[in-house]
N, C-alpha and C positions, 0 to 999 in steps of 0.2 A: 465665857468660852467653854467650850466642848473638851471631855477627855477623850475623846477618842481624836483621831485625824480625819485632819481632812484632805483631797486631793484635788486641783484644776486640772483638768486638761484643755491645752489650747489650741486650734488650729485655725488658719485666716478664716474658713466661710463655717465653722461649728455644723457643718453638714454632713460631714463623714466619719473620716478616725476620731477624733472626739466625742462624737454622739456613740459609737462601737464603742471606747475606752469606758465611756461613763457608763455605761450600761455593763458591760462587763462587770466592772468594779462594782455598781450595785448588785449583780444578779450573784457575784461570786463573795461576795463580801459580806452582804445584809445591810444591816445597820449597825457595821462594827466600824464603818466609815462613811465620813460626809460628805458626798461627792459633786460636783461644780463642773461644768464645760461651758465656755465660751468662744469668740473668735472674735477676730480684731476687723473684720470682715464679713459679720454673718450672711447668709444664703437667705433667701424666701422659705425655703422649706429642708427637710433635713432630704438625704440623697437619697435615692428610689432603690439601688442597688443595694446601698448601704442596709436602708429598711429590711429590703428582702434578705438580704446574706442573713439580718439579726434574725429575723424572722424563723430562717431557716436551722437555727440551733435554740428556739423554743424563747427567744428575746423581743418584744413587740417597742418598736422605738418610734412608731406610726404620729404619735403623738406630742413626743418630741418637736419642738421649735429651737432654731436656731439664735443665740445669743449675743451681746456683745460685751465684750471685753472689756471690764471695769478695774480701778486700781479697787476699788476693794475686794472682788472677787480674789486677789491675788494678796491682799492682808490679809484676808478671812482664811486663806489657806497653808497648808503646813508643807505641802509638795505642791508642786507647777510642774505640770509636763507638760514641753511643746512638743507639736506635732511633726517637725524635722521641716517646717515650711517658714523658715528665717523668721519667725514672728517673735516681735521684740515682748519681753514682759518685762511693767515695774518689776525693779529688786530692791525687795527690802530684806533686811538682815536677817537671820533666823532662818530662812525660809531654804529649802532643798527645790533646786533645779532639774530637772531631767528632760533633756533633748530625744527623742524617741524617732528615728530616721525609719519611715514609712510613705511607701508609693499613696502619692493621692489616690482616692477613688473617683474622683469628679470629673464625669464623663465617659466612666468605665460600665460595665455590664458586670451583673451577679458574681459572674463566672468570674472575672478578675479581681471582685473585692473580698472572694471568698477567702482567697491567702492572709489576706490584709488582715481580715478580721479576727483569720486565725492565728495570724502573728500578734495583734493587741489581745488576744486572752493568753497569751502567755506570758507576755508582758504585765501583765496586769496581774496575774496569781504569781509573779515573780514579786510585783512591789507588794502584795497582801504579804505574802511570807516576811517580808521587812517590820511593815509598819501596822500590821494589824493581823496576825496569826491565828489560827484557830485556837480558844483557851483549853487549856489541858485540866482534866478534871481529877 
């Protein structure tokens, strides 16, 4: 097992706020954390909008495939955050829960995922503050 954390994010089709969270968390994070997204529901492809919103703040998620939802994804990891879409996860002890209540993007245009996305980078450099901080030299 890993010293650093790790984080899931879940949401039913891993097509939108999930693929946006996990990318954030990488892009803003590095490899100070191990980051994981899946859905209990995955999609065919990751959301078009989504792509592009990431697109447009210099994040390429093009490549990105939609996931599904394993109990070990959710051992393997130290935080779970669902995506505010009722999706159940294993709970196992130890582990930090966080419910993250955000508008789907599926079915929406650029223009209305752009909030979205810009609400999960705040979110997201809110949990880095927590669980994996910049180290002070």
């Amino acid at each position: 097992m890993s010293d650093k954390p790790s984080v899931l994010f879940v949401c039913v089709h891993n097509a939108g706020r999930s693929q946006m969270a996990a990318a954030w968390l990488t892009h803003l994070a590095g490899d100070r954390v191990e980051v994981r997204s899946a859905g209990s529901a995955p999609a065919d492809q990751v959301n078009p909008a989504a792509v592009e919103a990431m697109r447009e703040v210099g994040i390429d998620i093009s490549a990105e495939t939609p996931k599904i939802l394993t109990v070990d994804a959710v051992k393997e990891s130290d935080v779970c955050v669902t995506m505010g879409c009722g999706d159940t996860c294993p709970v196992f002890p130890g582990k930090r829960y966080l419910d993250w209540t955000l508008d789907d993007p599926a079915g929406r245009g650029v223009a209305a995922v752009r909030p979205i996305r810009d609400e999960i980078r705040k979110r997201v450099e809110d949990l880095i503050a927590e669980i994996a901080p910049e180290p002070t030299i």
